[in-house]
Backbone as CSV, one residue per row, in Angstrom:
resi,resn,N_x,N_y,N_z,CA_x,CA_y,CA_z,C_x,C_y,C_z
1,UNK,-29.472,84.316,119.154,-28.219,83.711,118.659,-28.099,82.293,119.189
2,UNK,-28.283,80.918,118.126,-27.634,79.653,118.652,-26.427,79.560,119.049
3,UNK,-26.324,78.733,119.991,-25.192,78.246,120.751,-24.115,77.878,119.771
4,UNK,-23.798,77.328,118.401,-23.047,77.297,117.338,-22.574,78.775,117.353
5,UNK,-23.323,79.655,117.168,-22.877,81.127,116.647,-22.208,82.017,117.820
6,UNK,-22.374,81.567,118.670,-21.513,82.035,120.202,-20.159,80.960,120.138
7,UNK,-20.031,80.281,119.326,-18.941,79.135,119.585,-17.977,80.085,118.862
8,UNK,-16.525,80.541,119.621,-15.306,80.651,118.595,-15.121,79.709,117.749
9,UNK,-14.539,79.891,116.461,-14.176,78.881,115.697,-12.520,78.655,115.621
10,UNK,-11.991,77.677,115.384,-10.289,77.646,115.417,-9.739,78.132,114.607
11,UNK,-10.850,78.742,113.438,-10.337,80.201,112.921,-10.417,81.123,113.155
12,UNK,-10.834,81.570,114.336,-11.168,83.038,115.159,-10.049,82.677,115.581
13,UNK,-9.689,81.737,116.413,-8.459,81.560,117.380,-6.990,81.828,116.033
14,UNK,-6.816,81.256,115.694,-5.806,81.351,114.168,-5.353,82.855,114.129
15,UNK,-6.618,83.633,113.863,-6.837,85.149,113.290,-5.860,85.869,114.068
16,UNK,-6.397,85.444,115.753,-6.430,86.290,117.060,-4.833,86.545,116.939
17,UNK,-4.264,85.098,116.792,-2.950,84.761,117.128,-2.117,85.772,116.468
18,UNK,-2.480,85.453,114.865,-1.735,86.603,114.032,-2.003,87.910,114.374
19,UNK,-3.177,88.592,114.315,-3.368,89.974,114.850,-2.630,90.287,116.029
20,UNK,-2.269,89.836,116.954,-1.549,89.803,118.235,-0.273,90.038,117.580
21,UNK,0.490,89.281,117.042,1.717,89.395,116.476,2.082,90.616,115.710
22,UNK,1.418,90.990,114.802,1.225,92.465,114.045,0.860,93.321,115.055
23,UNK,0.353,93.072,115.908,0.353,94.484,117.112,1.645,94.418,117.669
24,UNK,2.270,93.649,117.963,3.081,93.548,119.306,4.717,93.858,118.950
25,UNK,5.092,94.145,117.599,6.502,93.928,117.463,7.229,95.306,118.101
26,UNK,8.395,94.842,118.631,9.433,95.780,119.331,10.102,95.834,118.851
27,UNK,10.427,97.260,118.146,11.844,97.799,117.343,13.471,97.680,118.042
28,UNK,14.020,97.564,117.272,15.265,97.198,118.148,16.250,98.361,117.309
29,UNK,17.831,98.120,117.468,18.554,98.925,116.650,18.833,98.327,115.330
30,UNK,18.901,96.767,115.298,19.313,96.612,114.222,18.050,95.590,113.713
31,UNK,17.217,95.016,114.115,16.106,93.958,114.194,14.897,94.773,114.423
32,UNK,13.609,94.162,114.472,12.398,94.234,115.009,11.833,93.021,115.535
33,UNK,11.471,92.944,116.777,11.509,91.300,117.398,9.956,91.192,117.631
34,UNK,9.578,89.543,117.350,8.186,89.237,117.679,8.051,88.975,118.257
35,UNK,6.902,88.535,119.620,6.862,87.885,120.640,6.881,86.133,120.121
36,UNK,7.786,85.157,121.296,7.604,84.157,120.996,6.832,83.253,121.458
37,UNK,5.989,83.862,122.369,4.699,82.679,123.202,3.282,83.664,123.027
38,UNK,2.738,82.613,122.709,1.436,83.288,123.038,0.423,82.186,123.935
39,UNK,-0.516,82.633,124.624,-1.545,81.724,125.261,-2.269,82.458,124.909
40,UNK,-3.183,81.627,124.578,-4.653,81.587,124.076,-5.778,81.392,125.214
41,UNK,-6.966,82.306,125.583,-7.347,81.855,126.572,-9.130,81.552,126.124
42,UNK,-9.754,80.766,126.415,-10.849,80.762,125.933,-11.733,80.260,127.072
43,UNK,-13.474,80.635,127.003,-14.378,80.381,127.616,-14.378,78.997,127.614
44,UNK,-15.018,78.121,129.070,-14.622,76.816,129.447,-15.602,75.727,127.983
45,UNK,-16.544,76.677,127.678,-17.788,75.910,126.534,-16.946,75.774,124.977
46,UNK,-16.025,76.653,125.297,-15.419,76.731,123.537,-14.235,75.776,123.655
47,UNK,-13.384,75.770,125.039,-12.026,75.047,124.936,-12.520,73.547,125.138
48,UNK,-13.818,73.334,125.231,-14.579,71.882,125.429,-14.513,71.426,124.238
49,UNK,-15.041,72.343,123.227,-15.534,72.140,121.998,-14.384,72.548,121.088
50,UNK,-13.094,72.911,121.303,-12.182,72.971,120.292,-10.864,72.340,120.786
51,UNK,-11.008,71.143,122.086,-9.620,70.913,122.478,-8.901,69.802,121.430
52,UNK,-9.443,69.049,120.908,-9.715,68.147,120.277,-8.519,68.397,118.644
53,UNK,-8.882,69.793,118.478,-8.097,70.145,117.205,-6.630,71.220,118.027
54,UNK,-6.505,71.145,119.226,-5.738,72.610,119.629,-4.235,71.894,119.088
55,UNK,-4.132,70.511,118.508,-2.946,70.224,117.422,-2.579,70.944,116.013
56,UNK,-4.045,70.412,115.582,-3.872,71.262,114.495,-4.117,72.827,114.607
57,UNK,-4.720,73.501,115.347,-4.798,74.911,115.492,-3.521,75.257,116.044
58,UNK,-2.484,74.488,116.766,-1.017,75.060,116.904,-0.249,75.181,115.649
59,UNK,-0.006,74.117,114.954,0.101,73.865,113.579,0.188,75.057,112.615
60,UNK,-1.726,75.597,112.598,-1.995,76.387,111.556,-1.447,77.733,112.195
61,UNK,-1.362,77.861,113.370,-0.992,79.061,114.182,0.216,79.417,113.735
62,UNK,1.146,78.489,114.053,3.139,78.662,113.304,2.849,79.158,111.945
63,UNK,2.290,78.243,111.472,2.245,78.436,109.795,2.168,79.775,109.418
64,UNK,1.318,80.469,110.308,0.682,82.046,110.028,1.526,82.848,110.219
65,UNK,1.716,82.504,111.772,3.103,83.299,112.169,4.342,83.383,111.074
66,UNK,4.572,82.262,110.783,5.867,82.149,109.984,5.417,82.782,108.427
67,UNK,4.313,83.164,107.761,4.024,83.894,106.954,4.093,85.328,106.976
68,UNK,3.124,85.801,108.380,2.940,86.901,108.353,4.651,87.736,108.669
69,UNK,5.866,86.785,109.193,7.048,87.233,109.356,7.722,87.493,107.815
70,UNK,7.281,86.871,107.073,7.821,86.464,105.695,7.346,87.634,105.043
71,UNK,6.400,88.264,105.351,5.995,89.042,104.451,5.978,90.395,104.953
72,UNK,5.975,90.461,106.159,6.641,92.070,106.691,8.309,91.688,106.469
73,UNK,9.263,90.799,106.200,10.450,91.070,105.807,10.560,91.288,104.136
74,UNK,9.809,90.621,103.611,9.735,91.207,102.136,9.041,92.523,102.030
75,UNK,8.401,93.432,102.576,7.534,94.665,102.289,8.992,95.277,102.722
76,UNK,9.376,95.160,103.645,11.073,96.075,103.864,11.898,96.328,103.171
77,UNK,12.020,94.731,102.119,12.798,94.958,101.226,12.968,96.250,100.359
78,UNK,13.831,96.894,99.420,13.281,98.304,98.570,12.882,97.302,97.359
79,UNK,11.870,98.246,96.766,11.323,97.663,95.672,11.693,97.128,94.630
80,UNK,13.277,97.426,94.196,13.679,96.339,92.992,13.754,94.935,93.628
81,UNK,14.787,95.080,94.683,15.059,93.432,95.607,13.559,92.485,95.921
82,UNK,12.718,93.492,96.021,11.219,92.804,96.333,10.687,92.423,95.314
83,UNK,11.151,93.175,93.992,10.768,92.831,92.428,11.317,91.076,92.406
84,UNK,12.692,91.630,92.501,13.901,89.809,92.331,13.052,88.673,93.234
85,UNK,12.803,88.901,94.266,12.163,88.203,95.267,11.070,87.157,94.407
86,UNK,9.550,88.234,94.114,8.598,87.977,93.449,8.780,86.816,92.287
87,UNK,9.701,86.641,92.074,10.077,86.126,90.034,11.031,85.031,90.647
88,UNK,11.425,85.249,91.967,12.104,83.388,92.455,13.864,83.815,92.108
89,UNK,14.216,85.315,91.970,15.292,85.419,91.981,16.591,86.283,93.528
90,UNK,17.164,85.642,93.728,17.595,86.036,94.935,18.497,87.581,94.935
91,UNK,17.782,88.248,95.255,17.802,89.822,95.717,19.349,89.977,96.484
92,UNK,20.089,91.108,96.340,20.725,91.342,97.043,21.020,91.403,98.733
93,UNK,21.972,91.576,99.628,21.687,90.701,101.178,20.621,91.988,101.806
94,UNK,19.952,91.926,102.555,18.818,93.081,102.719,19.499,93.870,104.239
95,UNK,19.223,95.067,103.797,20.402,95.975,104.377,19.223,96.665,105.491
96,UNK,17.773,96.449,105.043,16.827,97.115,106.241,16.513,95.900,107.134
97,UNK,15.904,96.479,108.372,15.529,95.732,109.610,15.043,95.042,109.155
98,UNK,15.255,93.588,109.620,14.515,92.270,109.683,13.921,92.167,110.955
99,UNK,12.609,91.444,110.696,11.879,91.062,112.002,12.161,89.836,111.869
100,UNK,12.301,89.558,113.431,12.822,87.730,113.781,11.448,87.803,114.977
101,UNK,11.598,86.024,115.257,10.841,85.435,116.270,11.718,85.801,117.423
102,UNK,11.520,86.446,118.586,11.998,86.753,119.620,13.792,85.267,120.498
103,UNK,12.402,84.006,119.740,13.360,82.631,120.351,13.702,82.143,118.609
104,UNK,13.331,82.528,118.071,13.560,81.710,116.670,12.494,80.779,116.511
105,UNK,11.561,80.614,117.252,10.385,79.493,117.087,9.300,79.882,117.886
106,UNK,8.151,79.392,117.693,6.867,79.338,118.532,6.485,78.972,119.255
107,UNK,5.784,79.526,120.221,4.887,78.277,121.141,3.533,78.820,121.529
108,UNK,2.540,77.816,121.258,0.882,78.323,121.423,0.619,77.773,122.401
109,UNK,-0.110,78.134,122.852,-0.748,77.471,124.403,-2.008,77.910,124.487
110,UNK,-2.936,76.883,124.994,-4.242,77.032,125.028,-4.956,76.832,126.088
111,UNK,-5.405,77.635,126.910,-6.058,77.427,128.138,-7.634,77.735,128.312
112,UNK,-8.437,76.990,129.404,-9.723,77.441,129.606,-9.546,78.822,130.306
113,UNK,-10.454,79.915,130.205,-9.977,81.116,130.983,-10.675,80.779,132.437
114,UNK,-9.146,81.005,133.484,-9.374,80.643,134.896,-10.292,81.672,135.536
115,UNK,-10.879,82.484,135.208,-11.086,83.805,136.145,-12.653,84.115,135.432
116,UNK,-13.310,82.487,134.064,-14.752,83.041,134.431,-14.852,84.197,133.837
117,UNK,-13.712,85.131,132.929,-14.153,86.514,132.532,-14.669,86.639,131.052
118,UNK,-14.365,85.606,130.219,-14.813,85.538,128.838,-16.206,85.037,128.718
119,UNK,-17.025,85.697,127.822,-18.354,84.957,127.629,-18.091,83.874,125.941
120,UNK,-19.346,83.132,126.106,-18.784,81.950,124.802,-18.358,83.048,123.137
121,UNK,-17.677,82.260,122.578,-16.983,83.037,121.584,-16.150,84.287,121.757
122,UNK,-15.917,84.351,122.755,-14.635,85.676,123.189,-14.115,84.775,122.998
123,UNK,-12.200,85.405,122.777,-10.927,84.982,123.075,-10.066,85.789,123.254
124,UNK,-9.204,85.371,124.310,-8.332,86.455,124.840,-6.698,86.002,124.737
125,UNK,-5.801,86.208,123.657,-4.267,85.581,123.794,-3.215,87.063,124.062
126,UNK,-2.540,86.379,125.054,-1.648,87.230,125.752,-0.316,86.708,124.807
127,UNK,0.383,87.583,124.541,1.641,87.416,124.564,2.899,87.624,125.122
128,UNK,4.138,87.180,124.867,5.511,88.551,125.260,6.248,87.651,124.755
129,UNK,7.662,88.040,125.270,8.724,88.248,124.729,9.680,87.146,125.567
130,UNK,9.870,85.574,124.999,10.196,84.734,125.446,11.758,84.589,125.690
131,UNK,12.328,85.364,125.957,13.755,85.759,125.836,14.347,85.207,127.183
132,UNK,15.332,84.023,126.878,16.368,83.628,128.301,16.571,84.801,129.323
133,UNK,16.280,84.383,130.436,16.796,85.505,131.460,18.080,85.852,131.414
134,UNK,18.557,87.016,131.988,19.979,86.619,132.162,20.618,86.315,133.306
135,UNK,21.736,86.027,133.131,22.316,85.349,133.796,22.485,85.283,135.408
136,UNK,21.552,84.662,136.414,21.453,84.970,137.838,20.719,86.031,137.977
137,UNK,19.832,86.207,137.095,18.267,86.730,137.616,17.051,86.565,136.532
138,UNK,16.552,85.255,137.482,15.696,85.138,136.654,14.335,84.907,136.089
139,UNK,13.828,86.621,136.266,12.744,87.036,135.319,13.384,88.079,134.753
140,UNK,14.734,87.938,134.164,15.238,88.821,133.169,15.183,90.327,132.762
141,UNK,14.946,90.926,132.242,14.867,92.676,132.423,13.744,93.130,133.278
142,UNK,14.360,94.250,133.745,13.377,94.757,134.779,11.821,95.311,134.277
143,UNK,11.834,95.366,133.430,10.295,95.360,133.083,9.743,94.242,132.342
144,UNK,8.505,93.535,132.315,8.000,92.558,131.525,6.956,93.249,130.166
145,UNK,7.351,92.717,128.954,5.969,93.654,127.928,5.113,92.387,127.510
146,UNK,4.007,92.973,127.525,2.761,91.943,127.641,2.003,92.239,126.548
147,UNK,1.437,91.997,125.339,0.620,92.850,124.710,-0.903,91.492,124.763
148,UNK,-1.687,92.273,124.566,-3.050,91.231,124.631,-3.939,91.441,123.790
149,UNK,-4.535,90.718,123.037,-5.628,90.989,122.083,-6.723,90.023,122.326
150,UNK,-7.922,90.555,122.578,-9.234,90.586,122.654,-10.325,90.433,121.607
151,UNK,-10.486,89.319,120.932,-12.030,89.330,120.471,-13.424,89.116,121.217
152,UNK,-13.909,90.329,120.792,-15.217,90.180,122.031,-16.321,90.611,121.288
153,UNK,-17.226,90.190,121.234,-18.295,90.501,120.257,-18.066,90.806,118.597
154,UNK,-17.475,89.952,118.487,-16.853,90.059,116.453,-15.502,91.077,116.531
155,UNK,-15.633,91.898,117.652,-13.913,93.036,117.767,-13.277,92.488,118.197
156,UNK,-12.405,93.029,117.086,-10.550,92.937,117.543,-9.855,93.811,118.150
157,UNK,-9.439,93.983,119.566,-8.518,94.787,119.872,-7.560,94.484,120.510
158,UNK,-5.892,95.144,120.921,-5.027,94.509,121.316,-4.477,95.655,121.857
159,UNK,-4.050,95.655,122.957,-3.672,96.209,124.113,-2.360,95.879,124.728
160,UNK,-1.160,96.944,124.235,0.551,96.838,124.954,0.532,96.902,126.505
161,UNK,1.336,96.220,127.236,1.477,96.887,128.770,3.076,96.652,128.942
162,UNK,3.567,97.256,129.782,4.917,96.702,130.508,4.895,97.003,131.763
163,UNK,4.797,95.764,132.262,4.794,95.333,134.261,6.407,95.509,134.344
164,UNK,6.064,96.106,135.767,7.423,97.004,136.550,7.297,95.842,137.660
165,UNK,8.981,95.452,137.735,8.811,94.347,138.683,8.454,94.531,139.867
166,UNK,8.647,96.089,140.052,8.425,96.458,141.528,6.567,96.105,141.935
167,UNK,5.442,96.078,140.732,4.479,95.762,140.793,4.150,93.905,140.915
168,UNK,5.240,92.912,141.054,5.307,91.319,141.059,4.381,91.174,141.961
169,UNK,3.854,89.703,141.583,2.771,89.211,142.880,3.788,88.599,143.967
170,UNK,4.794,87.763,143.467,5.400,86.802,144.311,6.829,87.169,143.734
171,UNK,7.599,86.189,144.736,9.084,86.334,144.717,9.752,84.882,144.736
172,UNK,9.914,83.907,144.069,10.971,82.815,144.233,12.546,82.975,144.050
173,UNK,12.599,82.701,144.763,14.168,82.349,145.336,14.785,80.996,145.090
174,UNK,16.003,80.189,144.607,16.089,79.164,144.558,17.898,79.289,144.018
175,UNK,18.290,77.799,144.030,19.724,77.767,143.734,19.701,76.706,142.344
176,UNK,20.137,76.609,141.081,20.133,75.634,140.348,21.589,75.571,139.869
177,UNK,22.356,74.706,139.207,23.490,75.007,138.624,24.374,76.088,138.270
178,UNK,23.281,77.306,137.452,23.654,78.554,137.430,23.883,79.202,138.652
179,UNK,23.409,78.796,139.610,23.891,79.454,140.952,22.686,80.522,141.655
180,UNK,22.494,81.250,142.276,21.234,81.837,143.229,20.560,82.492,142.278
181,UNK,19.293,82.567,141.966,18.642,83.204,141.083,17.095,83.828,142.071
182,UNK,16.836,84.748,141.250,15.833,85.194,141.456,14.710,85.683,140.803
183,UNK,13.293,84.765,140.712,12.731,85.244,139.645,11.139,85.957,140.714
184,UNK,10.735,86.599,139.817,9.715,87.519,139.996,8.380,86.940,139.127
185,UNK,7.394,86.736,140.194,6.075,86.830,138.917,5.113,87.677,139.205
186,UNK,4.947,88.178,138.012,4.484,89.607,137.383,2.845,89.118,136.449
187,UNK,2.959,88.017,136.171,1.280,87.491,135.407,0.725,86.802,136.830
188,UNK,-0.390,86.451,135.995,-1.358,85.017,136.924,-1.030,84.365,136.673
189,UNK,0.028,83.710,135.471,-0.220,82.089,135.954,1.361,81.793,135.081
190,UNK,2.420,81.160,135.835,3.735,80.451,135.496,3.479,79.297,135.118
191,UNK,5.136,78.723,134.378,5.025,77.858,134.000,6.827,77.088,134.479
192,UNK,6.997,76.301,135.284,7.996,76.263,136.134,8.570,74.723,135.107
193,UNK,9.785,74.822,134.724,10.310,73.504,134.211,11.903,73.305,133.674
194,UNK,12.461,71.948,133.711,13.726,72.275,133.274,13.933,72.813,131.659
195,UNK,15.174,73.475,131.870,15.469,73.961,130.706,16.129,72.991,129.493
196,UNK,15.153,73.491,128.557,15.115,72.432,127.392,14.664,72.973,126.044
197,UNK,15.470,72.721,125.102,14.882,73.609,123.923,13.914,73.548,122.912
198,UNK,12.951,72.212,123.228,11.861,72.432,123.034,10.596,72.924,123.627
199,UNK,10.769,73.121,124.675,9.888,73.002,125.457,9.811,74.519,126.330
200,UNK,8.569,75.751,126.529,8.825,77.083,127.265,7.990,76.787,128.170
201,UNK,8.784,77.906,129.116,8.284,78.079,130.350,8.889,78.924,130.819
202,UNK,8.317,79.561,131.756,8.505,80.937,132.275,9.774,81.072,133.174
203,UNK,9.238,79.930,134.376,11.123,79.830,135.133,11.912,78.887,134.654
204,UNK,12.885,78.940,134.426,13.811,77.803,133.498,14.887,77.449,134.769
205,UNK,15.057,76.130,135.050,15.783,75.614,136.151,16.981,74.567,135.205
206,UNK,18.203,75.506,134.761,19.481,74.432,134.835,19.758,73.865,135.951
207,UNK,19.101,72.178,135.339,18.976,71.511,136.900,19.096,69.982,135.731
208,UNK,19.469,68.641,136.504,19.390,67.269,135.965,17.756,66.746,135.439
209,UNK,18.123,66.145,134.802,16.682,65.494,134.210,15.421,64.971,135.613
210,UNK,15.944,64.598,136.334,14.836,64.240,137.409,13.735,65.298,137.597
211,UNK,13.951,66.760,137.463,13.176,67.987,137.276,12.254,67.785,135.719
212,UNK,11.310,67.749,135.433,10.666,67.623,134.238,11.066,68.745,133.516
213,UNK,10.800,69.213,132.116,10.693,69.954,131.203,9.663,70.925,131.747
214,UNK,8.539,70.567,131.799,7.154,71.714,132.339,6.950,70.853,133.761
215,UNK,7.472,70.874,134.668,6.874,69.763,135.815,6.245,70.542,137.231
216,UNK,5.681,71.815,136.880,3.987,72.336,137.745,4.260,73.989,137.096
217,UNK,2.894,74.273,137.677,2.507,75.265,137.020,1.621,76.217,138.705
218,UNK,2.093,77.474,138.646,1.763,78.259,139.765,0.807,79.238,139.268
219,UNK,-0.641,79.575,139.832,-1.865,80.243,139.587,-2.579,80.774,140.111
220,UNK,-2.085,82.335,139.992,-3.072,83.474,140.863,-4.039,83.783,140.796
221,UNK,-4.787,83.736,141.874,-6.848,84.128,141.854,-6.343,85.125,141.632
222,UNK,-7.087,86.384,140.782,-6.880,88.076,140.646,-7.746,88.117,142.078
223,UNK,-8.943,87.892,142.077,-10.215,88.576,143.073,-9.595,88.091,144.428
224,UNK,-8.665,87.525,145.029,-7.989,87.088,146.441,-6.662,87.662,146.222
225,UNK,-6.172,87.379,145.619,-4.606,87.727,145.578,-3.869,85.905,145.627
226,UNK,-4.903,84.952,146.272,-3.976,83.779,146.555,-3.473,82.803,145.177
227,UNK,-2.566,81.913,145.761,-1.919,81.270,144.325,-2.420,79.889,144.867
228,UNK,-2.490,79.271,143.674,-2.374,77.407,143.986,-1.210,77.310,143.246
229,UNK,-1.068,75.533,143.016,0.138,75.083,142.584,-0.634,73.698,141.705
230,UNK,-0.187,73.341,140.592,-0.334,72.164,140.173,0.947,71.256,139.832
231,UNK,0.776,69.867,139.837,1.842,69.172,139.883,1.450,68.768,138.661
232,UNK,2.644,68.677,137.220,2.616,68.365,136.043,3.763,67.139,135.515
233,UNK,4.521,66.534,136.786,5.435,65.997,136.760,5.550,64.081,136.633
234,UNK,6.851,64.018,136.102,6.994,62.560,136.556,7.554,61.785,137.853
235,UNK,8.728,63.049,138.733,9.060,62.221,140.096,8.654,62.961,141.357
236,UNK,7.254,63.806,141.135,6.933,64.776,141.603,7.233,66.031,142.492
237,UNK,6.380,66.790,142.658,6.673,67.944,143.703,6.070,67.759,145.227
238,UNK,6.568,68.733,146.050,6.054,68.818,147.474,5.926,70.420,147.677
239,UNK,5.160,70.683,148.639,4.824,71.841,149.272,4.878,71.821,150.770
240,UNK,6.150,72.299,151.230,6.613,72.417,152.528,6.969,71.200,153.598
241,UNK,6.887,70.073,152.440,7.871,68.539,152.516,6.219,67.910,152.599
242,UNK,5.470,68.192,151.814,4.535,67.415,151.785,3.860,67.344,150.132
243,UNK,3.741,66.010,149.699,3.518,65.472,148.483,2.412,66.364,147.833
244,UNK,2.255,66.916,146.844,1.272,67.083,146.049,0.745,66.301,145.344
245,UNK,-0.597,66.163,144.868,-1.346,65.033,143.571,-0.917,65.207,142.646
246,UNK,-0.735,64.591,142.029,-0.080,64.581,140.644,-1.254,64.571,139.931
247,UNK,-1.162,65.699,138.879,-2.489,66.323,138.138,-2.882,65.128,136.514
248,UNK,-1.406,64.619,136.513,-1.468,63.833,134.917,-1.932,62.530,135.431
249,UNK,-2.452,61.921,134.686,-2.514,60.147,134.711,-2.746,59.658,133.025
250,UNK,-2.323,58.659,132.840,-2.220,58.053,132.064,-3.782,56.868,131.999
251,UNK,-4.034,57.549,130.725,-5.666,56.328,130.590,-5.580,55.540,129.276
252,UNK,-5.361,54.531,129.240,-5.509,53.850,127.879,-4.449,54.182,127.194
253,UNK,-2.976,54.777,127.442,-1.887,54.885,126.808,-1.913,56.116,126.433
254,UNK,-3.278,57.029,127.017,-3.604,58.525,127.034,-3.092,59.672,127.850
255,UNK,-2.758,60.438,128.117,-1.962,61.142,129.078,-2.842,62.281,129.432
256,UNK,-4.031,62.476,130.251,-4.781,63.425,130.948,-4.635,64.314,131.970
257,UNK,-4.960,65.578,131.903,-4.765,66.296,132.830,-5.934,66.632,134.102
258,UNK,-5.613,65.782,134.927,-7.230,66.127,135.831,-7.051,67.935,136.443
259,UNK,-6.545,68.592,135.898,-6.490,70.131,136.491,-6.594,69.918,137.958
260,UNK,-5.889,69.110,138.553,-5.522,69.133,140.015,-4.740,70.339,140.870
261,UNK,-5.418,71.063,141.351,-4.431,72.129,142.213,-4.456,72.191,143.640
262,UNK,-3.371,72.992,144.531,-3.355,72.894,146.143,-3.307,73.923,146.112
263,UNK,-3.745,74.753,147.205,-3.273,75.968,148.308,-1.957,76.049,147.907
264,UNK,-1.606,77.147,147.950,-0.176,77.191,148.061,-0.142,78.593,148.985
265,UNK,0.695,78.042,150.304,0.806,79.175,151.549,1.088,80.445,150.934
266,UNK,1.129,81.663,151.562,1.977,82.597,151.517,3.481,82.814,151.433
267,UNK,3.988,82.338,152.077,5.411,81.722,152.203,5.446,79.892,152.303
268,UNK,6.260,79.514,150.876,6.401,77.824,150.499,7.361,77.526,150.271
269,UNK,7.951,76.180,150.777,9.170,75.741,150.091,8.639,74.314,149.204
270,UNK,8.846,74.920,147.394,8.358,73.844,146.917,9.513,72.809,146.680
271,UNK,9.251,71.945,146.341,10.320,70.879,146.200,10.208,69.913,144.930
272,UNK,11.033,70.016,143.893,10.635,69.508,142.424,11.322,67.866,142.773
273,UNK,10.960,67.593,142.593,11.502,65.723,142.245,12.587,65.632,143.511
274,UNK,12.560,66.169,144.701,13.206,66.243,145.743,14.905,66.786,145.406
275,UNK,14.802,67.215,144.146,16.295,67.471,143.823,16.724,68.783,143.948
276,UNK,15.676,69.574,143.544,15.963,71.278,143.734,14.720,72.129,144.508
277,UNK,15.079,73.170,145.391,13.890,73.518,145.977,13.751,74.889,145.554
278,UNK,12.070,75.437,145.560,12.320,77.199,145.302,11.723,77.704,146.451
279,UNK,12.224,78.685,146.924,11.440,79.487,148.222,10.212,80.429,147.474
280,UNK,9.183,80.366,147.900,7.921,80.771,147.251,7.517,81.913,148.634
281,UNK,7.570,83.057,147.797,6.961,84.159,148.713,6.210,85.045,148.178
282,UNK,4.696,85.222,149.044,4.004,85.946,148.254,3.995,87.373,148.558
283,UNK,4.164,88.596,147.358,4.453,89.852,148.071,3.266,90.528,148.143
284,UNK,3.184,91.353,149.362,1.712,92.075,149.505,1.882,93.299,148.457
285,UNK,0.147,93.405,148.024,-0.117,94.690,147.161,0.690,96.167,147.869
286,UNK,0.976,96.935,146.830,1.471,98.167,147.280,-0.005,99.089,148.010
């Protein structure tokens, strides 16, 4: 097999995305909800060779999504209203479950896989359920649902889980506007930033603009248990009152990510743009 034919294509990735979505929906009482994030994770040889388009492969990704929603709400419809539909005429108000986007919108994310476990042309996109915490705790319901789908040798498979918080790696602690919160992380890898409605991320800090939108990102080795930290910011972060590198630079009016990361202790006090701090604690395995 040439090295071309081991390459995912950004239509394998496309596929993955949608198949993930058709696995993953959660019935509700009156709805059926989709997950609204997905990350995409790919071998370091393929995300070399497809970073270039991961615009347009976000793009074609929504597009799909927003089809394949369109058309499991029309199959619901009963069959005359789906008749009216077909012919461009507007059907009566539809009285069965609608599936919605969990946030009302998308977000793709594309990463090299950190952990070395994909060989070239695998892809692995995780999803869940991008839903605001509530209010003063926040990693939001006590269980997290994760579903994951796997292409690995031309197969498709996709795999539900729901992490019990009591199973979390770490524990942050912190105070923002909303007042003492507490969030839990339950994956390998966060995404820490102010809250903003374009923009997701895992801990959401109602906090002033000096805090970035996505401004670092926290990342667990599985095979150690330890985390680093990257700084993604504009007035940066610290780790235990000491500066981190700032991972972005600007080249030619270009905005690059040198994947810069630190140690991050067992117990940390990080510090975002010196304005808000989170207590970072790591919890031992059961």
């Amino acid at each position: 097999m040439t090295q071309d034919q081991e390459r995912a294509t950004a239509r394998d990735v496309v596929v993955a995305i949608g198949e993930n979505m058709r696995q993953s929906l959660e019935p509700l009482v009156t709805k059926t909800v989709a997950p609204s994030l997905y990350q995409v994770y790919l071998h370091a040889g393929d995300y070399d060779h497809l970073r270039t388009l991961f615009g347009e492969m976000e793009a074609e990704a929504k597009r799909l999504l927003d089809q394949e929603l369109a058309l499991l709400n029309r199959e619901a419809l009963p069959p005359v209203a789906r008749l009216l539909s077909t012919v461009g005429l507007r059907p009566a108000p539809q009285t069965a479950n609608r599936v919605v986007s969990a946030e009302g919108r998308w977000t793709v994310r594309f990463q090299e896989d950190p952990n070395g476990r994909l060989a070239p042309g695998e892809i692995e996109v995780v999803s869940e359920f991008a839903q605001r915490p509530a209010p003063g705790y926040g990693s939001g319901n006590p269980t997290h649902r994760i579903s994951t789908t796997r292409r690995l040798g031309g197969r498709m498979s996709t795999e539900r889980q729901v992490v019990e918080t009591a199973d979390a790696y770490a524990r942050i602690t912190y105070k923002d506007e909303g007042g003492p919160q507490t969030f839990l992380v339950t994956k390998d890898e966060i995404v820490i930033g102010r809250d903003a409605p374009d923009v997701w991320v895992d801990l959401r800090l109602e906090t002033i603009p000096d805090v970035s939108r996505e401004h670092a990102r926290i990342r667990r080795l599985p095979e150690s248990g330890a985390f680093r930290l990257k700084d993604l910011s504009k007035l940066g972060t610290t780790v235990n009152g000491v500066t981190v590198p700032a991972s972005l630079e600007t080249v030619d009016g270009e905005v690059r990510d040198r994947d810069r990361w630190v140690e991050l202790p067992e117990r940390a006090r990080i510090g975002l743009a010196g304005v808000l701090f989170l207590d970072f604690e790591r919890i031992a395995p059961r």
